[in-house]
C-alpha positions in Angstrom: 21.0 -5.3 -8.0 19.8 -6.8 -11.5 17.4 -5.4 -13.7 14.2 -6.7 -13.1 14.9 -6.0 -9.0 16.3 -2.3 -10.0 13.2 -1.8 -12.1 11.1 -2.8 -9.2 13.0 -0.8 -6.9 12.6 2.3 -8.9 8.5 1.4 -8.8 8.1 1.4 -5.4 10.3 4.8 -4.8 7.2 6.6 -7.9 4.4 5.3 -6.0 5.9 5.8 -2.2 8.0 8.3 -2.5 12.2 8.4 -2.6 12.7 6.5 0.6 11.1 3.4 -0.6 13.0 0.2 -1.4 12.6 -3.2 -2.9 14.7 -6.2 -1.3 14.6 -9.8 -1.2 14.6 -12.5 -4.3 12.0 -12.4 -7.0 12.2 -16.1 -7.4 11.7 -18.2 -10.5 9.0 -20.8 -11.8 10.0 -23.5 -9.4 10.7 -21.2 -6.3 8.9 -19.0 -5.0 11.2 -15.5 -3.8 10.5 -12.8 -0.9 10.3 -9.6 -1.7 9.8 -6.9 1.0 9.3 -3.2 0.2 10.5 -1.1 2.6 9.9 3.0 3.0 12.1 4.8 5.8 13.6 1.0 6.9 10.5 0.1 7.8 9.1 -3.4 6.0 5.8 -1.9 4.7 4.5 -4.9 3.0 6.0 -8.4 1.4 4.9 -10.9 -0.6 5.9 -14.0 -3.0 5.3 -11.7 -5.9 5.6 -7.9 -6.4 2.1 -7.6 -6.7 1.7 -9.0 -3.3 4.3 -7.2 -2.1 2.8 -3.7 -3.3 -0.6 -4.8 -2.0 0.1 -5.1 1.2 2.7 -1.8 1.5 -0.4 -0.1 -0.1 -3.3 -1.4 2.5 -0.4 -0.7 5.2 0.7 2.8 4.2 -3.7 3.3 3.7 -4.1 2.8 7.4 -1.3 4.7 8.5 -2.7 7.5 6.5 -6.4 6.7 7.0 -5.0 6.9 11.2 -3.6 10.1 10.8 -6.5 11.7 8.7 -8.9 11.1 11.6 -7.2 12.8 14.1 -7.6 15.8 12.1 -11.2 17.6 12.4 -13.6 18.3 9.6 -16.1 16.8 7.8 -14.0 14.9 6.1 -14.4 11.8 8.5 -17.6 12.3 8.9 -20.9 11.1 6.0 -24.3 12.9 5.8 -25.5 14.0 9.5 -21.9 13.7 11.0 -21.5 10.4 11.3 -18.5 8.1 10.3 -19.1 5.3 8.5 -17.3 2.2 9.1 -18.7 0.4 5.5 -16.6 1.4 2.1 -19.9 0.5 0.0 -21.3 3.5 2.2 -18.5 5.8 0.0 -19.9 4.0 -2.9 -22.1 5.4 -5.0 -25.7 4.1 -4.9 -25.6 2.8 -8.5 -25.9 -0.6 -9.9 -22.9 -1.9 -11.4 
């Protein structure tokens, strides 16, 4: 493993915990690579780039957590009145930006 891929590696095991890898090619200005970021062997998200890479392992791993907080009860699922709300921007403050 070279440096930059190691380096890599060891970001993906701080944000996803120590069963996280990085594998694939990081590529070079005239070829793109494939890296795949994988937690318990399981390809959690890929991309031409890191970035995309982490991206997609982050949206993945989101759901995965976002699917196991709703089986839970509470209020945390639900907004004002009990409802769950299907909209981010409903999470959002109502502030002008």
């Amino acid at each position: 493993m070279d440096s930059l891929t190691e380096r890599l590696d060891n970001t993906a095991k701080r944000m996803f915990g120590a069963d996280a890898a990085v594998s694939g090619c990081v590529g070079t200005a005239t070829a793109p690579g494939e890296l795949r970021i994988l937690v318990d062997g399981h390809v959690v998200g890929r991309g031409e780039s890191f970035q995309e890479a982490l991206s997609e392992a982050a949206l993945t791993l989101g759901r995965r957590a976002g699917d196991r907080a709703d089986d839970r009860p509470g209020p945390s699922a639900a907004g004002p009145g009990g409802a769950v709300s299907d909209s981010v921007s409903d999470a959002l403050p109502s502030q002008a930006f």
